[in-house]
N, C-alpha and C positions, 0 to 999 in steps of 0.2 A: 504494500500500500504506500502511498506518496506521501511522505512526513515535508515539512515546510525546516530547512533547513539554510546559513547562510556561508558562506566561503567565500567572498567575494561578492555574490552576488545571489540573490534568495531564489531557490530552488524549490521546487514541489515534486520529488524522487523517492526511488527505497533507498533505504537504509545503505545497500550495498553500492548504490551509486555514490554515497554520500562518503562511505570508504575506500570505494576506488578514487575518488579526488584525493582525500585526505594522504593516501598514501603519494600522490602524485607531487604535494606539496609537500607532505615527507621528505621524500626523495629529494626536489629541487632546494629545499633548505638543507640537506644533509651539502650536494654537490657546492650550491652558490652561499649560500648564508643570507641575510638581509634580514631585516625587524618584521616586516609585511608580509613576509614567504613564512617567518615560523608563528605568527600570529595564524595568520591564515590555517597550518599544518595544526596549531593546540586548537584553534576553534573547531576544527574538522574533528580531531581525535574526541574532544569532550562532547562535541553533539553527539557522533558517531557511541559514542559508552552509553548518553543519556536514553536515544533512541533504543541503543541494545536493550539496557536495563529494562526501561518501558514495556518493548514486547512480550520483554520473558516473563514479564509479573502479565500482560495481559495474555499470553500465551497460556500460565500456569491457572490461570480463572478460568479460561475457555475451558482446559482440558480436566478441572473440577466440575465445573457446571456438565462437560458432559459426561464423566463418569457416573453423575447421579443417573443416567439412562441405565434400566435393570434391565431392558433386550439388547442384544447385539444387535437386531438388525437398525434399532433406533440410531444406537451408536453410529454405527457404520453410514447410514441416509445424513444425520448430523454431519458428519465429518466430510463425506464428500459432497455435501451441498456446500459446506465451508471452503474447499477448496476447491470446486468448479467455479463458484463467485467470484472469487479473489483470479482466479487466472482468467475468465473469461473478465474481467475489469482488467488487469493488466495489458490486454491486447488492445482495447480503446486506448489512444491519445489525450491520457489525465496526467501526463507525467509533462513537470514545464521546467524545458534543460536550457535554461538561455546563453548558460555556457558551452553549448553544444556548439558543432562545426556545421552542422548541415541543419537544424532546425529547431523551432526555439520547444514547439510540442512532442514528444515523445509516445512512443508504445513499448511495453518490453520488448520489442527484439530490434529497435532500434536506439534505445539507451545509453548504450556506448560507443556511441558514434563520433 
Protein backbone atom coordinates (compact mmCIF):
# COMPACT_ATOMS: atom_id res chain seq x y z
CA UNK A 1 0.00 0.00 0.00
CA UNK A 2 1.20 3.80 -0.73
CA UNK A 3 2.60 5.29 2.62
CA UNK A 4 3.08 9.21 2.05
CA UNK A 5 6.79 9.52 2.76
CA UNK A 6 9.53 12.53 2.01
CA UNK A 7 13.30 12.22 0.68
CA UNK A 8 13.54 15.19 -1.16
CA UNK A 9 10.43 15.39 -2.38
CA UNK A 10 6.88 13.65 -0.93
CA UNK A 11 6.05 10.52 -2.37
CA UNK A 12 2.94 8.38 -2.05
CA UNK A 13 4.81 4.56 -2.54
CA UNK A 14 5.48 1.20 -0.54
CA UNK A 15 7.57 0.92 1.86
CA UNK A 16 10.10 -0.92 -0.35
CA UNK A 17 10.36 1.92 -2.78
CA UNK A 18 10.97 4.11 0.15
CA UNK A 19 14.05 1.75 0.98
CA UNK A 20 15.29 1.36 -2.38
CA UNK A 21 15.85 5.35 -2.33
CA UNK A 22 17.12 5.34 1.03
CA UNK A 23 19.79 2.90 0.21
CA UNK A 24 20.50 4.81 -2.86
CA UNK A 25 21.26 7.82 -0.67
CA UNK A 26 23.16 5.55 1.57
CA UNK A 27 25.35 4.75 -0.95
CA UNK A 28 25.83 8.31 -2.48
CA UNK A 29 26.67 9.64 1.16
CA UNK A 30 28.91 6.70 1.91
CA UNK A 31 30.80 7.51 -2.00
CA UNK A 32 30.59 11.60 -1.88
CA UNK A 33 29.70 12.93 1.70
CA UNK A 34 27.62 16.39 1.89
CA UNK A 35 25.01 17.45 4.92
CA UNK A 36 21.85 17.09 2.22
CA UNK A 37 22.89 13.40 0.85
CA UNK A 38 23.13 12.10 4.67
CA UNK A 39 20.16 14.04 5.91
CA UNK A 40 18.26 12.89 3.14
CA UNK A 41 19.81 9.00 3.73
CA UNK A 42 18.62 9.21 8.04
CA UNK A 43 15.28 10.70 6.97
CA UNK A 44 14.82 7.62 4.51
CA UNK A 45 16.40 5.20 7.20
CA UNK A 46 13.97 6.51 10.05
CA UNK A 47 10.65 6.71 7.93
CA UNK A 48 11.61 3.47 6.37
CA UNK A 49 11.90 1.70 10.44
CA UNK A 50 8.71 3.91 11.24
CA UNK A 51 6.77 2.49 8.22
CA UNK A 52 8.23 -1.13 9.11
CA UNK A 53 7.31 -0.93 12.71
CA UNK A 54 3.64 0.35 11.80
CA UNK A 55 2.85 -2.60 9.40
CA UNK A 56 4.11 -5.38 11.67
CA UNK A 57 1.93 -4.06 14.68
CA UNK A 58 -0.87 -3.65 11.82
CA UNK A 59 0.02 -6.88 10.34
CA UNK A 60 0.04 -8.68 13.84
CA UNK A 61 -3.88 -7.25 14.50
CA UNK A 62 -4.82 -8.58 11.09
CA UNK A 63 -3.53 -11.91 11.62
CA UNK A 64 -5.27 -11.97 15.51
CA UNK A 65 -8.42 -10.73 14.37
CA UNK A 66 -8.34 -13.43 11.85
CA UNK A 67 -7.24 -16.33 13.92
CA UNK A 68 -10.60 -15.78 15.90
CA UNK A 69 -12.09 -17.50 12.47
CA UNK A 70 -12.98 -21.32 14.10
CA UNK A 71 -13.31 -22.73 10.05
CA UNK A 72 -10.53 -22.83 7.94
CA UNK A 73 -12.37 -22.26 5.03
CA UNK A 74 -13.28 -18.75 6.71
CA UNK A 75 -9.68 -18.36 7.27
CA UNK A 76 -8.53 -19.04 4.01
CA UNK A 77 -11.62 -16.77 1.93
CA UNK A 78 -10.37 -13.91 4.68
CA UNK A 79 -6.85 -14.13 3.71
CA UNK A 80 -7.14 -14.39 0.13
CA UNK A 81 -9.78 -11.68 -0.33
CA UNK A 82 -6.87 -9.73 1.64
CA UNK A 83 -4.56 -10.40 -0.70
CA UNK A 84 -6.36 -10.32 -4.07
CA UNK A 85 -7.35 -6.59 -2.88
CA UNK A 86 -4.03 -5.31 -2.13
CA UNK A 87 -2.58 -6.66 -5.56
CA UNK A 88 -5.27 -6.16 -7.66
CA UNK A 89 -4.86 -2.12 -6.07
CA UNK A 90 -1.23 -2.37 -6.75
CA UNK A 91 -1.77 -2.65 -10.46
CA UNK A 92 -3.86 0.66 -10.74
CA UNK A 93 -1.63 3.80 -10.81
CA UNK A 94 -2.10 5.02 -6.98
CA UNK A 95 1.53 5.06 -6.56
CA UNK A 96 2.81 9.11 -7.02
CA UNK A 97 6.81 8.75 -7.84
CA UNK A 98 7.72 12.32 -9.00
CA UNK A 99 11.19 11.34 -8.56
CA UNK A 100 10.79 8.84 -11.12
CA UNK A 101 12.41 9.19 -14.65
CA UNK A 102 9.63 8.28 -16.81
CA UNK A 103 6.42 9.28 -14.84
CA UNK A 104 5.25 11.03 -12.06
CA UNK A 105 2.06 8.09 -11.44
CA UNK A 106 3.15 4.64 -10.85
CA UNK A 107 1.62 0.83 -10.95
CA UNK A 108 3.63 -1.90 -9.29
CA UNK A 109 5.40 -3.14 -12.18
CA UNK A 110 6.58 0.17 -13.13
CA UNK A 111 7.91 1.50 -9.73
CA UNK A 112 11.22 1.39 -10.28
CA UNK A 113 11.77 2.90 -13.07
Amino acid sequence: MPVPFYIGQVEWAPVLRLAFLTALFGLVALAEGGYSVILFSTLGLLQTALYTALFFLVANLAARAISRFREPPLRIAAVGTAVFLLFASSLLPIYQTPMSSTRMRSDLWHLFE
